[in-house]
Structures are given as C-alpha cells and as structure tokens.
PLY file of the C-alpha trace (Angstrom):
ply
format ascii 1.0
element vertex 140
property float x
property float y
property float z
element edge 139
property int vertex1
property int vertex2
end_header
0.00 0.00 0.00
1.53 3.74 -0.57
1.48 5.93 1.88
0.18 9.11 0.28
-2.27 10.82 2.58
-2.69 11.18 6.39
-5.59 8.40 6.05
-3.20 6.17 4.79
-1.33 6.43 7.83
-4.02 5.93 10.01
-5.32 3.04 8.46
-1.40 1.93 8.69
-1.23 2.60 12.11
-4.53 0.37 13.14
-3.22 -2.41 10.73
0.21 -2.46 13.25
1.04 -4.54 16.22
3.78 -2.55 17.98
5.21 0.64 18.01
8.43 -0.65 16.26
6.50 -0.91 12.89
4.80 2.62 13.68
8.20 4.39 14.25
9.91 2.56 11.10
6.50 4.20 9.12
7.32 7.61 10.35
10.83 7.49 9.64
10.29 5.89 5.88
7.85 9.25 5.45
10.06 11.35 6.17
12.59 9.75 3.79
10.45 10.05 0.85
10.12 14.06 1.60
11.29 15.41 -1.56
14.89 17.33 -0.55
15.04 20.88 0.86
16.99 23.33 -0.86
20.77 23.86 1.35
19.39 27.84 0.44
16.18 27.57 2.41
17.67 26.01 5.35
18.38 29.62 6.77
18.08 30.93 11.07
14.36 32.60 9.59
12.80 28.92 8.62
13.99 26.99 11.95
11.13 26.07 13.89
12.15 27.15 17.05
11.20 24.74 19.94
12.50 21.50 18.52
15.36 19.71 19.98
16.45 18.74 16.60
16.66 21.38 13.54
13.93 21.78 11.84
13.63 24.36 8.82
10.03 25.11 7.25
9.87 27.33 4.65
6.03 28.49 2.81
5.03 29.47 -0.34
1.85 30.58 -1.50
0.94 28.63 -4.95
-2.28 29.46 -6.61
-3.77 30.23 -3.08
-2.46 27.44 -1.12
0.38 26.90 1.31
3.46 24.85 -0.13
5.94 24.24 2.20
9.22 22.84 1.86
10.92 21.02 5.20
13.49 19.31 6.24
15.02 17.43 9.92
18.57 16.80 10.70
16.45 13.80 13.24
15.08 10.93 10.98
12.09 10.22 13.65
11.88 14.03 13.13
11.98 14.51 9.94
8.75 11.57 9.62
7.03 13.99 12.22
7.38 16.71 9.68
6.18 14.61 7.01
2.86 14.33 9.10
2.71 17.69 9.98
2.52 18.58 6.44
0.34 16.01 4.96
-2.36 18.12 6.98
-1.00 21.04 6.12
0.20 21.46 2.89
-1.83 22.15 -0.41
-4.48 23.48 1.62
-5.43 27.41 1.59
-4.53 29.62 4.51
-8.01 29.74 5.99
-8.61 26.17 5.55
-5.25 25.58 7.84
-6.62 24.54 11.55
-3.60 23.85 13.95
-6.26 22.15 16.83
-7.53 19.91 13.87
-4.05 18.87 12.77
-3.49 19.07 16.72
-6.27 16.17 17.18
-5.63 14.09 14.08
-1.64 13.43 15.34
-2.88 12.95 19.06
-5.46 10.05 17.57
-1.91 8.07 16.02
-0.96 7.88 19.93
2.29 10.16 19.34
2.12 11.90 22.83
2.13 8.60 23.84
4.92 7.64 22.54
7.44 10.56 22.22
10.12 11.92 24.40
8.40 15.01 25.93
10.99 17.08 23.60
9.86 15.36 20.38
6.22 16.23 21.69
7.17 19.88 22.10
9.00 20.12 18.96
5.99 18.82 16.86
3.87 21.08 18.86
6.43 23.71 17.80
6.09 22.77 13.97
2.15 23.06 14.30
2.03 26.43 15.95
4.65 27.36 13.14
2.56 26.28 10.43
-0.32 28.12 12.45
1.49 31.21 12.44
2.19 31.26 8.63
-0.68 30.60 7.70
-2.21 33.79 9.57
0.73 35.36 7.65
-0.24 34.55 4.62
-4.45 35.48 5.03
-2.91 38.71 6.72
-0.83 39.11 3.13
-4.18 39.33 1.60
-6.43 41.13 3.40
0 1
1 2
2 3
3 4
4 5
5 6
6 7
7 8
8 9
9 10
10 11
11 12
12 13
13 14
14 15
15 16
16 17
17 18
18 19
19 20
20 21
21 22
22 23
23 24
24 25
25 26
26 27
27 28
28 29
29 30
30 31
31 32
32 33
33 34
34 35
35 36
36 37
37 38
38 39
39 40
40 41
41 42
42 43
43 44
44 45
45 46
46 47
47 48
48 49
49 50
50 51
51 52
52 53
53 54
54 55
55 56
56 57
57 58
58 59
59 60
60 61
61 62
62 63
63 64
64 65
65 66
66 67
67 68
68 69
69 70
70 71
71 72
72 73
73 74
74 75
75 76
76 77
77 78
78 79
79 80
80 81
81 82
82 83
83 84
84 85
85 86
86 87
87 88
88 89
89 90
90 91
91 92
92 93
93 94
94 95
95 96
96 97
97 98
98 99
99 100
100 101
101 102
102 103
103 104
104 105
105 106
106 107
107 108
108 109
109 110
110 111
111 112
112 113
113 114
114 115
115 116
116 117
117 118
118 119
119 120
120 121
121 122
122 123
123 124
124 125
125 126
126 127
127 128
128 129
129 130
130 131
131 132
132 133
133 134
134 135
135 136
136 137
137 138
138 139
C-alpha cells in the first residue's frame, strides 16, 4: 500500500502490532520528503522549539500553502512529514492547527514521544499556524 495521505497512515497505524512498525512508518515518510533546498535552510525557517533542527519554509501557490521542510532527526523529519500532509496544499483559511493538533494525538504520538519530540511537533504546528495567519494577513 503507498502511503500518500494522512488516512493512509491511520489506516497503517490500526493495521500495526507494535510501536516498532509505527516508528519505522514515520521514519520511511520522512525519507520520501522530496529534498530541501541547502538555500532555504536559513536561522528565519527553523522552527524554534524542537530539539532537533527543523527548517520550514512556505510558499503561496495558486492560493495554497506549499511548504518545503526538512530534519537533521530521521524520527523528526517523519514527524514533519505528518505535519505537512495536513497542512500542505491546503489554503490559509482552511489551515486549523487544533484539527491537525487532534488528528496526530489520535496516532498515539504523545504517547509515545520523548516530551521534547512532543514539544518540537507542537512547535512545527504552531509554526505552520502562524504562517498561515501570515499569509491570510498578506491578503487582506
């Protein structure tokens, strides 16, 4: 089955035993992230929170948030990968951090995260939050 939407991975997630499989999932999503430009990886696209680096960098792209990311943390960079199968291709105003909030908290992450990995995806939400309100701010 390919992975391609966050449905997938729930449906992946129920289909697993242990957390083993769940982690090796995340991980293998955030390998097939397509690469982040060295450029964008700049101090004003860290997410700022995360133990690990973390860059995030938007674009708006015929009215929708693009956003290119990246992890120097492979477990991290899967969390990322999450993160932005809620987030990205969808418009500004259709961006809800609590709903992205609740669909990660239903995999049993919180669960299963060191409180710093928690925090840091916490971190990447509120980022992606806070760009978004950027970007319908840009418009008005």
């Amino acid at each position: 089955m390919a992975i391609t939407t966050f449905d997938d991975v729930e449906a992946e997630f129920e289909a697993f035993d242990d957390w083993d499989d769940r982690y090796r999932l995340i991980i293998a999503l955030g390998q097939a992230l397509p690469a982040m430009a060295p450029a964008l990886k700049t101090d004003a696209n860290k997410v700022r929170g995360c133990a690990s680096q973390v860059w995030l960098h938007p674009r708006i792209d015929g009215g929708v948030l693009r956003f290119a990311a990246d992890s120097d943390a492979a477990i991290v960079k899967g969390l990322v990968a999450l993160v932005l199968m809620l987030a990205d291709g969808r418009s500004p105003d259709a961006i809800d951090a609590a709903d992205i909030k609740a669909r990660l908290d239903g995999l049993g992450l919180a669960r299963h995260l060191s409180s710093n990995r928690t925090q840091g995806l916490a971190s990447m939400i509120g980022r992606i939050d806070a760009l978004a309100r950027d970007a319908l701010a840009q418009r008005a």
